[in-house]
C-alpha angles and dihedrals in degrees: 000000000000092000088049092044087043094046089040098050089046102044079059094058107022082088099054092049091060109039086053091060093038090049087050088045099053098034088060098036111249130173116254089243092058092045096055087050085047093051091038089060096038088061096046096046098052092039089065104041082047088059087036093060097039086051105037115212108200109291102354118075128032095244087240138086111289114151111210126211150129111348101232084200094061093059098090096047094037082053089054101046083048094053102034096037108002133231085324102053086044092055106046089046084059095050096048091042091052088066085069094053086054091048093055091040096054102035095032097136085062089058102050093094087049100041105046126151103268082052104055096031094059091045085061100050088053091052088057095042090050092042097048097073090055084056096050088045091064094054094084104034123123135139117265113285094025118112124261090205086061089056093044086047095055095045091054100048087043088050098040088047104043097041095048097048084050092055106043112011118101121278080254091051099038091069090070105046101107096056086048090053085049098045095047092047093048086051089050088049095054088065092055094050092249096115101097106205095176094086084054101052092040095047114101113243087220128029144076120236099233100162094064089072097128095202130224122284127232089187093112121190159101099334078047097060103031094057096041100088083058102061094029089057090037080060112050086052097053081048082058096044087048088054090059094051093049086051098045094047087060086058102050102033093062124060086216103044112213120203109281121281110224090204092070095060094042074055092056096037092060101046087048080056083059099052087050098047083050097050091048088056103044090039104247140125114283122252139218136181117280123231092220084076087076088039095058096038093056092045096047095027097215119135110166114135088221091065084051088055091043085058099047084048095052088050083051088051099052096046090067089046094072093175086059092055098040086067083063090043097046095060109127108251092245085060097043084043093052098048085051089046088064098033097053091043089059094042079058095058091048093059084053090057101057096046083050102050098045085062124256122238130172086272097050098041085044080056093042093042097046098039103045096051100041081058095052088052101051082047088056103043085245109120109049086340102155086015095090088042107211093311126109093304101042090057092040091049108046090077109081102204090060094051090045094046091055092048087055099043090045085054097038086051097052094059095048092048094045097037124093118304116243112243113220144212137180122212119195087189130250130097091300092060091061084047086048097046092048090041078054099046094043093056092049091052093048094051094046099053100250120157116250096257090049089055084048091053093049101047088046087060088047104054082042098055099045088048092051087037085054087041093050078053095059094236130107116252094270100046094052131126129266106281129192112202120182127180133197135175119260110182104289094351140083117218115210115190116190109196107193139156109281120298124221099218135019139270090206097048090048094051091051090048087053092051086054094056121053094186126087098234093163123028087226084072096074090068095065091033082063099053097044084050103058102017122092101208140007121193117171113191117192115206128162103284109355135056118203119201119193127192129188122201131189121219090215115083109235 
């Protein structure tokens, strides 16, 4: 049963992790040596950071099924390094690129002010945007003397197909859609003559083209520099991606969901660092971790890391086997066009998503609305196009995605500079910390107008929420950790956010059993019954390291 659930998970994906690199190779005009090198260490790379997040080791994997390819959002700036610099420059800008992702992964609690939902959903609405172009690019595109017709042909069976079966085939079925759509154009393209067999027949059954490796540059210079913000913010949002993943695999692998353990995605972040780090090395196209893998997990519902390990092994597997892989390379570009067309569609409306469901406001949708289409302008050489000439900015500047990024952190940046400062306390434990934290909030209510049953009510949460917080801990009130606890005003609300050592429970899984059992059985019990009375909201994040609790309250009564 684990060998069937690992070859079948694989055989969904294995497609998608070679036409990414393929559709990279052959937009920026690489030789076919270089591309089955490209596509050998694809598969190994992402054979082995599959098996290291199904088996955590330490710090690095999520200890779930996250299946691990080809990073859609890398193919623009991957197109540029390999026009502007070739298969070095793109390597080393991926190595260097990958230490961010280490750095986010370790450090992520101290991001989540930067990186916040309007910011990396808008990111990757401008990836999309800025990838889009090279798809349609491919569309068309067929060798002299072959027919266009063909091409056109193939693109519309892979899109029919693989749209329709997306809108209307089973959940079970839905997963393979895309290998149906491909399978059905390259078929299409065989009767025009566009299907090219001779990669197949002079591909080896068993081998490995090592010495195709392409190396890293130390050259290192304006190209370098110029291309670096790309990859570095391509990064962090794949980073991001690669957190809600982490989150979302949490929810579908266990029959009672818990709240989501942070130290799982900083797992899976940093084993998507590795895979970076890896890719830069061996010369390849960075990877991330793919969202069918929740997908797949909650329709089969199947979540045992082995299976996990069954499919990096079988990644492992195909890369020796070269004539294998050649059937994926051969496929015509209108059929690998048509199948980006859909996936990065799709990748669009993602980006939508987490901007929506974090809430728009006029300020949100003032961040979304600037910085989209500034992207799109620099993509398109419409705002300063021929202005920075063919120097630095010019190069910095001609991805979208960068341009726009910029638009939405400078903006990001400026509310958070201008909005209401937190106003912080530091608690050493002991009565007189509970003394110290409702002296705090009674001074933040005053000075923010609230009635005097609305301060009651907030100082009730706070002293609440730092005893659950010590409880979670495992210490009485006057043996707990240092706390910092800071408070700012957020309309009508107050936000309390309580910083402390690593807890061993959680205040969020505590609250959802309560609701569960209307009955007091432990007298510690009233404490949370209480916060979950008169809070808002709870939200308990777990790092390494640090747990961070924050509360909202509204000043209106319900």
């Amino acid at each position: 049963m684990t060998m069937g659930a690992g070859v079948q998970g694989a055989m969904i994906i294995v497609g998608a992790i070679v036409l990414g690199v393929v559709i990279v190779m052959r937009a920026a005009e690489q030789p076919q040596d270089y591309i089955s090198w490209a596509v050998f260490a694809a598969l190994l790379v992402s054979g082995s950071t599959t098996i290291l997040q199904a088996v955590r080791l330490w710090r690095f994997g999520s200890g779930h099924i996250l299946i691990m390819g080809t990073s859609g959002a890398f193919l623009a700036a991957c197109v540029a390094a390999l026009v502007n610099g070739g298969p070095a420059l793109m390597a080393t800008l991926i190595v260097a690129s990958s230490l961010m992702q280490f750095l986010i992964g370790m450090n992520l609690s101290l991001t989540r002010r930067i990186f916040i939902p309007v910011v990396t959903g808008t990111v990757i609405m401008l990836i999309a945007a800025t990838v889009m172009p090279i798809a349609f690019s491919l569309l068309d595109a067929v060798e002299p003397g072959q027919p266009v017709e063909g091409a056109m042909a193939s693109a519309a069976v892979t899109l029919a197909i693989t749209g329709g079966l997306i809108l209307r085939a089973p959940p079970s079925l839905r997963l393979w859609s895309p290998v149906i759509g491909i399978a059905a154009g390259t078929a299409t393209s065989a009767v025009f003559g566009l299907y090219d067999t001779s990669i197949i027949t002079e591909a080896a059954w068993f081998g490995a083209p090592f010495q195709e490796w392409p190396g890293l540059s130390l050259d290192i210079g304006a190209e370098f520099w110029a291309l670096l913000p790309a990859f570095a913010m391509v990064t962090a949002v794949g980073a991001i991606e690669t957190l809600g993943d982490g989150v979302a695999i949490q929810r579908v692998s266990r029959r009672n969901p818990p709240a989501p353990d942070f130290r799982v995605a900083q797992g899976a972040i940093n084993a998507d660092g590795v895979g970076n780090l890896l890719s830069g090395l061996a010369g390849t196209v960075p990877n991330t971790t793919y969202s069918s893998s929740v997908a797949m997990v909650e329709i089969t519902g199947v979540g045992a890391r082995r299976v996990g390990v069954v499919i990096g092994l079988t990644f492992i597997l195909f890369a020796f086997f070269p004539k294998v892989s050649a059937i994926l390379v051969a496929i015509p570009s209108p059929v690998a066009g048509a199948y980006m067309t859909v996936l990065i569609g799709l990748l669009f409306v993602q980006g939508m998503k987490i901007v929506i469901n974090d809430g728009v406001d006029h300020r949100k949708a003032a961040i979304i609305g600037l910085a989209f289409w500034a992207g799109a302008g620099f993509t398109n050489g419409q705002i300063f196009g021929e202005s920075f000439g063919d120097g630095f900015m010019s190069l910095l500047l001609e991805n979208g995605m960068t341009g726009g990024a910029i638009v939405a952190l400078i903006m990001v940046l400026f509310l958070e500079v201008t909005s209401q400062r937190r106003k912080k306390l530091r608690l050493d434990g002991g009565p007189e910390g509970f003394s110290q934290l409702r002296d705090f909030l009674q001074e933040f209510a005053s000075n923010s107008k609230w009635s005097e049953d609305a301060a009651s009510r907030l100082t009730l949460v706070g002293e609440e929420a730092l005893s659950g917080l010590l409880a979670e801990n495992g210490t009485e009130p006057d043996e707990g950790r240092r706390t910092v606890v800071s408070v700012r005003g957020v309309g009508t609300a107050a936000e309390l956010e309580f910083v402390s050592g690593p807890a061993d429970g959680n205040l969020e899984d505590r609250l959802a059993v309560l609701g569960e059992s209307p009955e007091i059985t432990d007298e510690n019990e009233l404490s949370y019954r209480l916060l979950r009375h008169y809070a808002a909201a709870v939200r308990h994040s777990k790092y390494y390291g640090l747990d961070i609790v924050t509360v909202h309250v509204d000043q209106r009564a319900e």
